[in-house]
Predicted model as a PDB file, atoms N, CA, C, CB and O in Angstrom, pLDDT in the B-factor column:
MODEL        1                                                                  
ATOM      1  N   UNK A   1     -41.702  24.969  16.302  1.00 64.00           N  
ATOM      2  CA  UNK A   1     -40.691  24.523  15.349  1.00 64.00           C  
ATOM      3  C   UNK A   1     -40.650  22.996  15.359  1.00 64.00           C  
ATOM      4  CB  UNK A   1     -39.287  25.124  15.691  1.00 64.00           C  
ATOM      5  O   UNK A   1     -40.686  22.231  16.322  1.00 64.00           O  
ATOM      6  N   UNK A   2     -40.556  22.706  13.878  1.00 65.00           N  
ATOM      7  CA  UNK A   2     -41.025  20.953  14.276  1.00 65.00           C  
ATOM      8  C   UNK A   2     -38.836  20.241  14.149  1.00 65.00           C  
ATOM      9  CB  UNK A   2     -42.770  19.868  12.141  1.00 65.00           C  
ATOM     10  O   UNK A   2     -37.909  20.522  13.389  1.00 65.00           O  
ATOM     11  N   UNK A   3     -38.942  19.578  14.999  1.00 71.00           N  
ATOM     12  CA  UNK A   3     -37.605  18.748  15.013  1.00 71.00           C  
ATOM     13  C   UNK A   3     -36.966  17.794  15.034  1.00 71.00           C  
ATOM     14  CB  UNK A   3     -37.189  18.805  15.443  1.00 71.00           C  
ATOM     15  O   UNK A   3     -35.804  17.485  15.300  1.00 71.00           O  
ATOM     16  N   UNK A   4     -38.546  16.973  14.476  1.00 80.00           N  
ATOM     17  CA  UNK A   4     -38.393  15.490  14.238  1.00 80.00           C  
ATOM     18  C   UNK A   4     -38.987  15.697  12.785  1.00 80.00           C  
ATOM     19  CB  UNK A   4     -39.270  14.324  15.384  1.00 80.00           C  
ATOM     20  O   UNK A   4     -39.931  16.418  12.461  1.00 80.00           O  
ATOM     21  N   UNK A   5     -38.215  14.902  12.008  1.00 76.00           N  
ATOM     22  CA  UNK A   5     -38.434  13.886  10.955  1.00 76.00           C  
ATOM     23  C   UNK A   5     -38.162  13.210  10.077  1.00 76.00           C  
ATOM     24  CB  UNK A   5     -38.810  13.954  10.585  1.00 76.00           C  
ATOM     25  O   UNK A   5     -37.033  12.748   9.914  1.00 76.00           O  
ATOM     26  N   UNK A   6     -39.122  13.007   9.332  1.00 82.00           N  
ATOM     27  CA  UNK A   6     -39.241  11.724   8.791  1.00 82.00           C  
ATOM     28  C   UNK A   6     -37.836  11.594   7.693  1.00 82.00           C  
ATOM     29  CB  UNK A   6     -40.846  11.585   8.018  1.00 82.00           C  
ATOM     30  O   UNK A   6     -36.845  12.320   7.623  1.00 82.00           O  
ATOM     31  N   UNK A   7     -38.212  10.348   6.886  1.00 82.00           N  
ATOM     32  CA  UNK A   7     -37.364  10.051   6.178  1.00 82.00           C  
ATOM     33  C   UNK A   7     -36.820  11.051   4.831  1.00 82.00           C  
ATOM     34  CB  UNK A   7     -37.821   8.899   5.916  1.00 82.00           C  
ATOM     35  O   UNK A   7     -35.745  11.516   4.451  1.00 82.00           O  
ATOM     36  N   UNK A   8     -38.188  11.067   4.398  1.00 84.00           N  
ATOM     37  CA  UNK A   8     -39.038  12.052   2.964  1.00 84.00           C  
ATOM     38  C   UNK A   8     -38.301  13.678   3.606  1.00 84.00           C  
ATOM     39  CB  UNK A   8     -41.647  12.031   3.033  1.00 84.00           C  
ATOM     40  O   UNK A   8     -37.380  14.321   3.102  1.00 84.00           O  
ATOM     41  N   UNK A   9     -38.965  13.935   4.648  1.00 82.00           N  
ATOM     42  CA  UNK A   9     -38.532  15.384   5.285  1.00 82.00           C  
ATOM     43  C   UNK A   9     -37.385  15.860   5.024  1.00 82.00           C  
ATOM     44  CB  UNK A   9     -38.509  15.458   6.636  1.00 82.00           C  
ATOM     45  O   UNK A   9     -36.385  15.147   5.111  1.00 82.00           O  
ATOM     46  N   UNK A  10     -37.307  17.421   4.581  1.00 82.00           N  
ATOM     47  CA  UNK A  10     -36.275  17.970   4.540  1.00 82.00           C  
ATOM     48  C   UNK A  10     -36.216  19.379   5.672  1.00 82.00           C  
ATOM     49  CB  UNK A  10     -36.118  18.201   3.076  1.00 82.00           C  
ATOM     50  O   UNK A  10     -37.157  20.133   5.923  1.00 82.00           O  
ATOM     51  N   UNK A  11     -34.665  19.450   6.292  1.00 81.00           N  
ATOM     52  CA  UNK A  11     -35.166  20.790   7.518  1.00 81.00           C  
ATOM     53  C   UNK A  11     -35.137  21.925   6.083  1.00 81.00           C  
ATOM     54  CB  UNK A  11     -33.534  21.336   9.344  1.00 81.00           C  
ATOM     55  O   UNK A  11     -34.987  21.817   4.866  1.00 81.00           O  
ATOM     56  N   UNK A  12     -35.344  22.862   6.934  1.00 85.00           N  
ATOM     57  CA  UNK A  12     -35.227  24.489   5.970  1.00 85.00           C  
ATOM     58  C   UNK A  12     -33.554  24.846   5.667  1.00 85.00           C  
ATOM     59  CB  UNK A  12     -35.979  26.139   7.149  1.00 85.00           C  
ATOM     60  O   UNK A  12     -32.668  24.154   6.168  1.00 85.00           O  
ATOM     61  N   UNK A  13     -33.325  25.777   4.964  1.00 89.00           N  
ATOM     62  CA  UNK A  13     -31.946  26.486   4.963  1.00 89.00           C  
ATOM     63  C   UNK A  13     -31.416  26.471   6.547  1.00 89.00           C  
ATOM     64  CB  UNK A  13     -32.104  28.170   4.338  1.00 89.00           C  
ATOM     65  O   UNK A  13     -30.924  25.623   7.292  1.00 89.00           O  
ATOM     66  N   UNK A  14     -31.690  27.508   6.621  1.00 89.00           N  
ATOM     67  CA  UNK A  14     -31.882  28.110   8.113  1.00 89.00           C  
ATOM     68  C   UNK A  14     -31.348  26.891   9.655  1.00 89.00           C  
ATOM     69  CB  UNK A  14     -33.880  28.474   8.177  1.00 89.00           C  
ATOM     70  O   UNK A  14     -30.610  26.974  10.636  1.00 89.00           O  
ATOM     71  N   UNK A  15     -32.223  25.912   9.066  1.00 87.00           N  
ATOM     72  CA  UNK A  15     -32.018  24.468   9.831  1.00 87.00           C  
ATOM     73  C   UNK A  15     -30.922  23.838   9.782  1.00 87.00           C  
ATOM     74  CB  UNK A  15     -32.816  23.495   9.445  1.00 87.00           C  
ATOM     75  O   UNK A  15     -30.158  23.440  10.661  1.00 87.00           O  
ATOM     76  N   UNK A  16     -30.915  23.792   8.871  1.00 88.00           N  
ATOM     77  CA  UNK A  16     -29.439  22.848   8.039  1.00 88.00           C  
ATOM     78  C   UNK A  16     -28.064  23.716   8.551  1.00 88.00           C  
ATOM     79  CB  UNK A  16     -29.484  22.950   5.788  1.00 88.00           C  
ATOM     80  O   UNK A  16     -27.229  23.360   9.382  1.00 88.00           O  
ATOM     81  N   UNK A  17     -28.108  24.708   7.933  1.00 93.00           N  
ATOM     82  CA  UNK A  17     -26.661  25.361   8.787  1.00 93.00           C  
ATOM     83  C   UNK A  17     -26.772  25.428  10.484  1.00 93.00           C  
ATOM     84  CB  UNK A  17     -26.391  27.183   8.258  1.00 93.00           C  
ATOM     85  O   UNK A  17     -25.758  25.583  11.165  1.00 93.00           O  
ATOM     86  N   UNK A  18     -27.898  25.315  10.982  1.00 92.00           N  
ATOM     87  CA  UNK A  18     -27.807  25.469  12.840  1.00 92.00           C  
ATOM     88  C   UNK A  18     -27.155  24.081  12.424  1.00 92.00           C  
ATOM     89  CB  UNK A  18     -29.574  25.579  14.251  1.00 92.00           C  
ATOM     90  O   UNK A  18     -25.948  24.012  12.659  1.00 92.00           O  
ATOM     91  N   UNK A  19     -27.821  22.814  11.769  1.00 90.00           N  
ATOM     92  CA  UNK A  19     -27.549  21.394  12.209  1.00 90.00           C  
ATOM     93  C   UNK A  19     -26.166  21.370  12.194  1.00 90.00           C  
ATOM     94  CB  UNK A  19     -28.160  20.244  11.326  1.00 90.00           C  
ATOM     95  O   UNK A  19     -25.552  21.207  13.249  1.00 90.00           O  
ATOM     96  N   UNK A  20     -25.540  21.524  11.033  1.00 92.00           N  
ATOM     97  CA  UNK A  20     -24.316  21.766  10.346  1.00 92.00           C  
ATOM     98  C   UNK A  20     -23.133  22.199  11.727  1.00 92.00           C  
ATOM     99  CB  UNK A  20     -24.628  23.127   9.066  1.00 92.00           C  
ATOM    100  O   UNK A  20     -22.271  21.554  12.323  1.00 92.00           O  
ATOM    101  N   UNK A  21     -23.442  23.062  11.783  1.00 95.00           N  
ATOM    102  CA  UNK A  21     -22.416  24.128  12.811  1.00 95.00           C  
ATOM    103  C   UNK A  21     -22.982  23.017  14.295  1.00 95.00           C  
ATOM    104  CB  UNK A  21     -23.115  26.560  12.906  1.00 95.00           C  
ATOM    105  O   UNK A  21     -21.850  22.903  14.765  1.00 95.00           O  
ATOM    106  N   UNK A  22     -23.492  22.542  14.858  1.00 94.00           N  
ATOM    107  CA  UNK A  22     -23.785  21.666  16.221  1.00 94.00           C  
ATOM    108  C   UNK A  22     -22.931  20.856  15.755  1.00 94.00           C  
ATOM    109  CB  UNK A  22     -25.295  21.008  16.672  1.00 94.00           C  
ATOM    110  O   UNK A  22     -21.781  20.807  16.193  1.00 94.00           O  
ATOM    111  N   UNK A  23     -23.336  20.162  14.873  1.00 92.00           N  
ATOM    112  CA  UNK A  23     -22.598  18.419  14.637  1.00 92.00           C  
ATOM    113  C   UNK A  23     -20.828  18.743  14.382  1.00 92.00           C  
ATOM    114  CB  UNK A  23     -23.440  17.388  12.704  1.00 92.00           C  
ATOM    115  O   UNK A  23     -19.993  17.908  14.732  1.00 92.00           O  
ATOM    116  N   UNK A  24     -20.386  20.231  13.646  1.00 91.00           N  
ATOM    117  CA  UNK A  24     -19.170  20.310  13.184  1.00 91.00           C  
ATOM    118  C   UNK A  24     -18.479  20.726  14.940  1.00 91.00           C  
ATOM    119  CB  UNK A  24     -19.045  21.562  11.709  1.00 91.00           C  
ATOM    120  O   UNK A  24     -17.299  20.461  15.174  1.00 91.00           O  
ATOM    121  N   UNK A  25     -19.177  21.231  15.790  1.00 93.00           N  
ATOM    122  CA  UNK A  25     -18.692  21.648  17.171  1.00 93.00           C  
ATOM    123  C   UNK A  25     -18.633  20.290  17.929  1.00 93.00           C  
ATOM    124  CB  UNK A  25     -19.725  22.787  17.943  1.00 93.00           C  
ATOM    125  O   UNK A  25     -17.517  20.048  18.389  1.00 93.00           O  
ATOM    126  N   UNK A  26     -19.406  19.531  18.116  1.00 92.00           N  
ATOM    127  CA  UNK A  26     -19.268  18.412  18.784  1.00 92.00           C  
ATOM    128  C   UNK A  26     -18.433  17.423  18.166  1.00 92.00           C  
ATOM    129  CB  UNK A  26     -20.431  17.935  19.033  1.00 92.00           C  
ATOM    130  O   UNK A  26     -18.070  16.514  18.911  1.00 92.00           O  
ATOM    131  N   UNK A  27     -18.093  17.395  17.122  1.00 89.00           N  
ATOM    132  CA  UNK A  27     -17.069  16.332  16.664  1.00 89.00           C  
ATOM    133  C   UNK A  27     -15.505  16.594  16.721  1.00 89.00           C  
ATOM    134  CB  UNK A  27     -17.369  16.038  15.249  1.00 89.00           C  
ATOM    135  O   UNK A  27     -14.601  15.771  16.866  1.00 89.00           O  
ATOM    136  N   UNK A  28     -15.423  18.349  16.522  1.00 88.00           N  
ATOM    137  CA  UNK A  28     -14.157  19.122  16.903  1.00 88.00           C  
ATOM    138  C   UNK A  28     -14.238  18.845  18.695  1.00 88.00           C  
ATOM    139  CB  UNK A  28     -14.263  21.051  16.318  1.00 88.00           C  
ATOM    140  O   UNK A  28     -13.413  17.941  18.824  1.00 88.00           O  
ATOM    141  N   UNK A  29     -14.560  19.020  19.519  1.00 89.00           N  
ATOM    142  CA  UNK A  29     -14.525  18.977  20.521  1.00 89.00           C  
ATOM    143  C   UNK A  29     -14.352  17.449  21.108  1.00 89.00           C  
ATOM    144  CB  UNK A  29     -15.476  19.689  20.800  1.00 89.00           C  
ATOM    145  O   UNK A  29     -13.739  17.316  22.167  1.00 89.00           O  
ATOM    146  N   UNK A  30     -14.826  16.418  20.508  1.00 87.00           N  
ATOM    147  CA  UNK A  30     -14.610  15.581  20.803  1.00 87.00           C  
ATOM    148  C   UNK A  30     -13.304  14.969  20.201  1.00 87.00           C  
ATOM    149  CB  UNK A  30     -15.591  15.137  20.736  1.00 87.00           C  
ATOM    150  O   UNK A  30     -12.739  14.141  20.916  1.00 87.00           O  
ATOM    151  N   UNK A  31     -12.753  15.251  19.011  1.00 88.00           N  
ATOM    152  CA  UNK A  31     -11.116  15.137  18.238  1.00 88.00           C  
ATOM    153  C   UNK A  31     -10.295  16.083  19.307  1.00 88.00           C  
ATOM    154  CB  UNK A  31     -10.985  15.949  16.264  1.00 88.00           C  
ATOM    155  O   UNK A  31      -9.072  15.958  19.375  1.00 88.00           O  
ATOM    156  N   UNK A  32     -10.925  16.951  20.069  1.00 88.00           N  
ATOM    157  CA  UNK A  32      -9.660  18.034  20.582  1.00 88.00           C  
ATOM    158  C   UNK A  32      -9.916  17.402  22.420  1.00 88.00           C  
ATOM    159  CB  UNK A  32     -10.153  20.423  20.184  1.00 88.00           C  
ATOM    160  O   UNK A  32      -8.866  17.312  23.056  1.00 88.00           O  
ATOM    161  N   UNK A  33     -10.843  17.121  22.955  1.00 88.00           N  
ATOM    162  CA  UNK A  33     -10.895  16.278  23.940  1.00 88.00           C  
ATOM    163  C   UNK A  33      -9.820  15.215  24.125  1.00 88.00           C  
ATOM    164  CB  UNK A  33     -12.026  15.751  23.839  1.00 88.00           C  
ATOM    165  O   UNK A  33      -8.916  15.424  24.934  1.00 88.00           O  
ATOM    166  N   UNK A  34      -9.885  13.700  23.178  1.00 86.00           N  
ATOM    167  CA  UNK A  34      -8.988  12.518  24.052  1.00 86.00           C  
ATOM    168  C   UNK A  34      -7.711  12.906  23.864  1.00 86.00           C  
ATOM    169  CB  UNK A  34      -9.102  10.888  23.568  1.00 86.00           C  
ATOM    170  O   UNK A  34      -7.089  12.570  24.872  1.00 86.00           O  
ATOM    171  N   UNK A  35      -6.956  13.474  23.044  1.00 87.00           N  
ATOM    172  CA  UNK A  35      -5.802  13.626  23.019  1.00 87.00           C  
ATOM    173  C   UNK A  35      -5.745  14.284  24.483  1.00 87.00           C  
ATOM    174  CB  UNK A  35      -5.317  14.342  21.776  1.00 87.00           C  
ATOM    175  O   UNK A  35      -5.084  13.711  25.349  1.00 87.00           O  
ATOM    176  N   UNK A  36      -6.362  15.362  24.749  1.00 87.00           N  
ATOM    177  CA  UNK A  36      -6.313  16.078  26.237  1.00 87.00           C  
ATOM    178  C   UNK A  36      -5.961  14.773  27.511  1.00 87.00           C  
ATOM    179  CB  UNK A  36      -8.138  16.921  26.577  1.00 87.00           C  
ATOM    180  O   UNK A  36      -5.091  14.600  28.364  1.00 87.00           O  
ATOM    181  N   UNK A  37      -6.989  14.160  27.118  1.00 88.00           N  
ATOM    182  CA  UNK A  37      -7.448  13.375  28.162  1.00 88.00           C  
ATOM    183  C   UNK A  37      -6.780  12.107  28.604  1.00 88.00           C  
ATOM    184  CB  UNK A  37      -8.639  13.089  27.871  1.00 88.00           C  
ATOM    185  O   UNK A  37      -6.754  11.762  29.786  1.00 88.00           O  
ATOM    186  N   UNK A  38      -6.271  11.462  27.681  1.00 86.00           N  
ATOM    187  CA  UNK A  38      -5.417  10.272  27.639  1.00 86.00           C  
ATOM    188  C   UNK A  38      -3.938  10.697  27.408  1.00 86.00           C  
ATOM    189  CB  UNK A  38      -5.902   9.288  26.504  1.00 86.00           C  
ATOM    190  O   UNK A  38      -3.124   9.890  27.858  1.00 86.00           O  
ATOM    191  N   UNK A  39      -3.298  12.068  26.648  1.00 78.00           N  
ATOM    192  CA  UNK A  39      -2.054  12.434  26.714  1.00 78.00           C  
ATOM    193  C   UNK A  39      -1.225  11.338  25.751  1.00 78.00           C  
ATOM    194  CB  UNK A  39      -1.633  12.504  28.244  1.00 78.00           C  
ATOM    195  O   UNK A  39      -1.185  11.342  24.520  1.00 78.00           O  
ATOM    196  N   UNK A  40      -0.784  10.699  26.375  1.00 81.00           N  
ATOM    197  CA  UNK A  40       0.648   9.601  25.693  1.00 81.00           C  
ATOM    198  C   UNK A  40       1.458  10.171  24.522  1.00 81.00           C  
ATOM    199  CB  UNK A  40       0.047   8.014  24.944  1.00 81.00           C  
ATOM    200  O   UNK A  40       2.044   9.582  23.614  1.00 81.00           O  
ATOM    201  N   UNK A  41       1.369  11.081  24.708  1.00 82.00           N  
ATOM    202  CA  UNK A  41       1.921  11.990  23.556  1.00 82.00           C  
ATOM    203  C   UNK A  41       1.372  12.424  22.382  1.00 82.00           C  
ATOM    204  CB  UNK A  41       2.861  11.526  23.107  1.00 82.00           C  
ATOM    205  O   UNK A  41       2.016  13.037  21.530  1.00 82.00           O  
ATOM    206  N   UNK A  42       0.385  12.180  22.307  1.00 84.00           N  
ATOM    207  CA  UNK A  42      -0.706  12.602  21.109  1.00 84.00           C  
ATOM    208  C   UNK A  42      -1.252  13.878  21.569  1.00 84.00           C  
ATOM    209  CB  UNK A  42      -2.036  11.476  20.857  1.00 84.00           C  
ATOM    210  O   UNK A  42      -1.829  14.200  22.608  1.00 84.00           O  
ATOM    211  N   UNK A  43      -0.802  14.730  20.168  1.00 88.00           N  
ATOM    212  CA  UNK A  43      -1.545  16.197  20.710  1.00 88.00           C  
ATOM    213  C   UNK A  43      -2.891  16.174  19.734  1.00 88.00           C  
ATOM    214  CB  UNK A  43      -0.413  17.891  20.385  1.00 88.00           C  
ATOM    215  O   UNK A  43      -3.262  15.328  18.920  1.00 88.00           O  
ATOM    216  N   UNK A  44      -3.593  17.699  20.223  1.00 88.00           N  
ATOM    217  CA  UNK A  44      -4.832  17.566  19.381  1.00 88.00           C  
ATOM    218  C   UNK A  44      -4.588  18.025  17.691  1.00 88.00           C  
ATOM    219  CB  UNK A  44      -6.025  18.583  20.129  1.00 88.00           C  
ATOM    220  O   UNK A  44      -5.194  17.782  16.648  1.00 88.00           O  
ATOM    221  N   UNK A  45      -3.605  18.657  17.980  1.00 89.00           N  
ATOM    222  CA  UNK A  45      -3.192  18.678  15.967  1.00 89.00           C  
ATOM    223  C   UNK A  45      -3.034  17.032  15.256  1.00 89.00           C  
ATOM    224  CB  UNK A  45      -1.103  19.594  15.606  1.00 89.00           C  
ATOM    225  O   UNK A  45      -3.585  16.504  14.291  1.00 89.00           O  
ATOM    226  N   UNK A  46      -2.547  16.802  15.727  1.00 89.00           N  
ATOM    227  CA  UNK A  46      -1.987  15.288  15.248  1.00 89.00           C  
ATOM    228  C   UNK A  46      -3.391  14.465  14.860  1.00 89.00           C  
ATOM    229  CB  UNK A  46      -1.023  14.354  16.694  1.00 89.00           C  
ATOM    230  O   UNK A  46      -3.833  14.002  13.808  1.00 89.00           O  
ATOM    231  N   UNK A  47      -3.912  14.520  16.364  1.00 88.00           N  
ATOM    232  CA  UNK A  47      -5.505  14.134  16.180  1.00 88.00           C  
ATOM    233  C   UNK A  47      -6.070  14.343  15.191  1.00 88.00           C  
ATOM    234  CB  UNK A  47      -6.350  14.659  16.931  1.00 88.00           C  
ATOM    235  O   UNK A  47      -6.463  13.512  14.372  1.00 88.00           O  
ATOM    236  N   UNK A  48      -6.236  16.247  15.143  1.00 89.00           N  
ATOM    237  CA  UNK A  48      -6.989  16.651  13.746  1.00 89.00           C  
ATOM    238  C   UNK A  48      -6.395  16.671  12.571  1.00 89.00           C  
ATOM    239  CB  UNK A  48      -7.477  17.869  13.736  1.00 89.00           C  
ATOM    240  O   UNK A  48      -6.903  17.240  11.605  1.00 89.00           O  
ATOM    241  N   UNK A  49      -5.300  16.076  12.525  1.00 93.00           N  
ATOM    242  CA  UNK A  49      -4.571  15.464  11.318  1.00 93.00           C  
ATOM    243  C   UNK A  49      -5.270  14.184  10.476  1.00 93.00           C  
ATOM    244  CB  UNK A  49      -3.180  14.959  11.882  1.00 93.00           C  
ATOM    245  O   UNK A  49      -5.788  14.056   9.366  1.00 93.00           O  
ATOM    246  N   UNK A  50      -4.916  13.068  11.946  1.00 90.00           N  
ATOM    247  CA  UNK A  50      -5.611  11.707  11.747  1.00 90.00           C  
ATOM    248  C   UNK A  50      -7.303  11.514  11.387  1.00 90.00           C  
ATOM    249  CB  UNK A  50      -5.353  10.988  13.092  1.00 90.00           C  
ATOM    250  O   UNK A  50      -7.786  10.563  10.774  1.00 90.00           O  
ATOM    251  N   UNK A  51      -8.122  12.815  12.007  1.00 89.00           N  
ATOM    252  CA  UNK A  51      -9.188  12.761  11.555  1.00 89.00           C  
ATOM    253  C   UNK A  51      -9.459  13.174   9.986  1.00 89.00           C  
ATOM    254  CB  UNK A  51      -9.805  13.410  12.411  1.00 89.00           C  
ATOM    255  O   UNK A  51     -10.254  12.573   9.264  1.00 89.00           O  
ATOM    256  N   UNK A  52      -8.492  14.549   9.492  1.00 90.00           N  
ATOM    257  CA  UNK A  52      -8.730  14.598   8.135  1.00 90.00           C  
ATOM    258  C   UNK A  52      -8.331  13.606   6.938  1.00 90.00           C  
ATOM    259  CB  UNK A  52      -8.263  15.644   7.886  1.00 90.00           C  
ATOM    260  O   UNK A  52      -9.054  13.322   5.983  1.00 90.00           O  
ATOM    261  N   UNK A  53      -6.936  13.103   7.202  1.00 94.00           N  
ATOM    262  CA  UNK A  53      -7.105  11.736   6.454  1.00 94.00           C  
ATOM    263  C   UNK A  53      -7.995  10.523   6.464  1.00 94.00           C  
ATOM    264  CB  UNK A  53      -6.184  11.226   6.615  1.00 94.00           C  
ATOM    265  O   UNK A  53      -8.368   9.949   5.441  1.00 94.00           O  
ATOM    266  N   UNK A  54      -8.277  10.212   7.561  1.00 93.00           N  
ATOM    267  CA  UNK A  54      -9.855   9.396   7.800  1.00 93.00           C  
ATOM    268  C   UNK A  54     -10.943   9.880   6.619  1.00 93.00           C  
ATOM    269  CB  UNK A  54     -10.657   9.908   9.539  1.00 93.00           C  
ATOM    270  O   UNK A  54     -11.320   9.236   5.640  1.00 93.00           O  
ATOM    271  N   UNK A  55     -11.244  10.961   6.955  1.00 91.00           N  
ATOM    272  CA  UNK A  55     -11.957  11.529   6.450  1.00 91.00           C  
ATOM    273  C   UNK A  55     -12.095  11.559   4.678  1.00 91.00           C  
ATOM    274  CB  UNK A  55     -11.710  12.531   7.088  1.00 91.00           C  
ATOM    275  O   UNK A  55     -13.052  11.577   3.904  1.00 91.00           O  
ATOM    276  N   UNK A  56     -10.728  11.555   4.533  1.00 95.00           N  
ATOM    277  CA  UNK A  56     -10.218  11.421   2.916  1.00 95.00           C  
ATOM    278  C   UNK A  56     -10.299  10.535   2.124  1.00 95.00           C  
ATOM    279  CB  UNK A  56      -9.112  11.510   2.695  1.00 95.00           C  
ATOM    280  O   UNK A  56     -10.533  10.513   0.916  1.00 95.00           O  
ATOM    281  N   UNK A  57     -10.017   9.507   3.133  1.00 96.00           N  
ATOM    282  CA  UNK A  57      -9.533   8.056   2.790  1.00 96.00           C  
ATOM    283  C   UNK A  57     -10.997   7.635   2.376  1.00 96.00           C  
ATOM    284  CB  UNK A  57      -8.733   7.049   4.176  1.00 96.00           C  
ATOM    285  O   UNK A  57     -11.223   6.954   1.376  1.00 96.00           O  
ATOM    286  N   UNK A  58     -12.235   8.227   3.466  1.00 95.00           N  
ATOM    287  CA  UNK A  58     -13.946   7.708   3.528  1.00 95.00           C  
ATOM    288  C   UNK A  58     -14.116   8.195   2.268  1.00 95.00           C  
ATOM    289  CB  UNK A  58     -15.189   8.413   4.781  1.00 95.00           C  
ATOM    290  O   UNK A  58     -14.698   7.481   1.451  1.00 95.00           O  
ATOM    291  N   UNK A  59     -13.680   9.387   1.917  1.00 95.00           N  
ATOM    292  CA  UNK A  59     -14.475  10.317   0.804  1.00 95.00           C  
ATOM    293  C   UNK A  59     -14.132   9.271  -0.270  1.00 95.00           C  
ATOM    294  CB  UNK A  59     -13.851  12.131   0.453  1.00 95.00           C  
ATOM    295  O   UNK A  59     -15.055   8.724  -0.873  1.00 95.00           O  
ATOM    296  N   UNK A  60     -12.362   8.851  -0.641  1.00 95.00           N  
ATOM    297  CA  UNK A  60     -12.004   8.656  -1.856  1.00 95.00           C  
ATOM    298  C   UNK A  60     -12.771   6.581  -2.079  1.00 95.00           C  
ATOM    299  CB  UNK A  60      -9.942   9.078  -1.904  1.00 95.00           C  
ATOM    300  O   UNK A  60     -12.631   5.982  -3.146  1.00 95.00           O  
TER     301      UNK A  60                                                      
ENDMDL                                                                          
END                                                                             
C-alpha cells in the first residue's frame, strides 16, 4: 500500500475516509485532553464549543 505522496497524488475512497476518521480522532482527543489537563475551570464542552466557533469564524 503506497502512503506517501506527491503533490498531483490523490489517496483512494477507501483512504480518504481511514485519513478522515485518524485526523477527526486526534484533534477530538487533543480538544478533550487540555481542558483535562490544565483544569482552571475549563471543561471539555466549552473547549469543543471554542473549537467549533474557531472553526466557523476560519470557514466564514
Amino acid at each position: 500500500m503506497k502512503l506517501i505522496f506527491d503533490v498531483s497524488d490523490k489517496p483512494k475512497a477507501g483512504q480518504l475516509v481511514v485519513f478522515a476518521l485518524q485526523q477527526m480522532l486526534a484533534i477530538l482527543a487533543a480538544t478533550i485532553a487540555v481542558p483535562l489537563i490544565i483544569g482552571n475551570g475549563l471543561t471539555p464542552a466549552s473547549a469543543m464549543f471554542g473549537a467549533g466557533v474557531g472553526t466557523i469564524v476560519y470557514i466564514l
